[in-house]
C-alpha positions in Angstrom: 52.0 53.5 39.9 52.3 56.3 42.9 48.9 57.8 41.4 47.2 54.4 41.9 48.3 53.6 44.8 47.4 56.8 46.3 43.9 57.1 44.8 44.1 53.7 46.1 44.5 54.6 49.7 42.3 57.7 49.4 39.2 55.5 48.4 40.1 53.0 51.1 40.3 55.7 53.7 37.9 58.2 53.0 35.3 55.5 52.3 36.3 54.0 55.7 34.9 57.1 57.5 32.3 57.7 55.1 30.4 54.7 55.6 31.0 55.3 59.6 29.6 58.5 58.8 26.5 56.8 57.6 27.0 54.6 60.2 26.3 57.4 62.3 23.1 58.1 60.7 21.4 54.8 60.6 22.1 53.5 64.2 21.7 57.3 65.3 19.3 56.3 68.2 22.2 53.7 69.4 25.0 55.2 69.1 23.2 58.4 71.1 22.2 56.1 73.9 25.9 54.5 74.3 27.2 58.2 73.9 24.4 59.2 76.8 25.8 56.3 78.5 28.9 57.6 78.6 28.7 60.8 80.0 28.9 62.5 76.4 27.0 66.0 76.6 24.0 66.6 74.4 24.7 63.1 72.7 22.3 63.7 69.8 24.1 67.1 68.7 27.5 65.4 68.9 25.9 62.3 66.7 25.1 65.1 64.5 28.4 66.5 64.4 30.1 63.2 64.3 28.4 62.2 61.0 28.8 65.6 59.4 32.3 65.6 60.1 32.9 61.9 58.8 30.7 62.1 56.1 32.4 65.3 54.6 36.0 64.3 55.4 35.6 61.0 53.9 34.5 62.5 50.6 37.3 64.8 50.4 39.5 62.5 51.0 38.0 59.9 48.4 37.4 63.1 45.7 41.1 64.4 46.9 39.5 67.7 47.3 40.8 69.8 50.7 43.0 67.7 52.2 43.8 69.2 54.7 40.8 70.3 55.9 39.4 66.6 55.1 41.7 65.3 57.5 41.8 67.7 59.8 37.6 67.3 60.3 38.0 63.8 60.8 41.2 64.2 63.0 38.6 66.1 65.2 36.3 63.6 65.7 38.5 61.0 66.4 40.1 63.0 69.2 37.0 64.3 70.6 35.9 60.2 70.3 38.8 59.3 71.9 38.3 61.4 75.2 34.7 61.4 75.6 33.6 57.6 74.4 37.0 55.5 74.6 38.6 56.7 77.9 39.4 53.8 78.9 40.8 54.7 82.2 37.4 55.0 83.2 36.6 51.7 81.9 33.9 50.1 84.9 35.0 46.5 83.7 38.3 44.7 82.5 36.4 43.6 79.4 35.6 47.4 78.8 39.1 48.3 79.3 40.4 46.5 76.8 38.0 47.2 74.2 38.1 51.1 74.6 41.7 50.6 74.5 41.4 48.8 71.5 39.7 51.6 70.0 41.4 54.2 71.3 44.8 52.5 70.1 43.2 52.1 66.6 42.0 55.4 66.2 45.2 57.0 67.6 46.7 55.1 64.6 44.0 56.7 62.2 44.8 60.0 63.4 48.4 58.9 62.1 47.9 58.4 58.8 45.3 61.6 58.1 48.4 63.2 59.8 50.8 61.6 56.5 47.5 62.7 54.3 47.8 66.2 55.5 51.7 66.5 55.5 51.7 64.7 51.7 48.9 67.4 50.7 50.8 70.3 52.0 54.4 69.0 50.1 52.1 68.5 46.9 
């Protein structure tokens, strides 16, 4: 039951950041304009690297293959989202505010659980 359950979660998870990954790719030219918006330097680079890094940690983590590294690229992104696009200390608007927050909350809690993927990789 532990084996399904964790495949489970790993197909749940990793396709979760897939699929952002391809996200990424297909609304490229609006998610580069709301990075540009933001302040984000060389915004179609990072939309480059931010689809890389989903699309190759979310496979891992669906195949169960590297982890740690899996989690850790993904880990990367979301910290490097978190700073540059959901800084919502910045926020211009109340309404903004909240929903970087929101995000930033929500991602803080993704980082979270690659952080149980990575420690359950390393235990075996």
């Amino acid at each position: 039951m532990e084996n399904i359950l964790l495949l489970l979660g790993q197909v749940i998870l990793g396709g979760y950041f897939f699929l952002m990954g391809i996200n990424h790719i297909t609304r490229s030219e609006s998610l580069i304009g709301y990075a540009d918006s933001k302040g984000v330097p060389s915004p179609k680079l990072g939309n480059y690297i931010a689809s890389a890094l989903l699309i190759l940690g979310g496979l891992g983590i669906i195949a169960g293959l590297y982890m740690t590294v899996s989690a850790s690229l993904i880990i990367l992104f979301l910290v490097a989202v978190n700073f540059m696009i959901h800084n919502f200390w910045n926020a211009k608007s109340e309404d903004e505010k909240s929903s970087d927050m929101q995000h930033f909350l929500k991602n803080t809690a993704l980082i979270g659980a690659l952080l149980i993927v990575i420690a359950r990789s390393i235990m075996g």
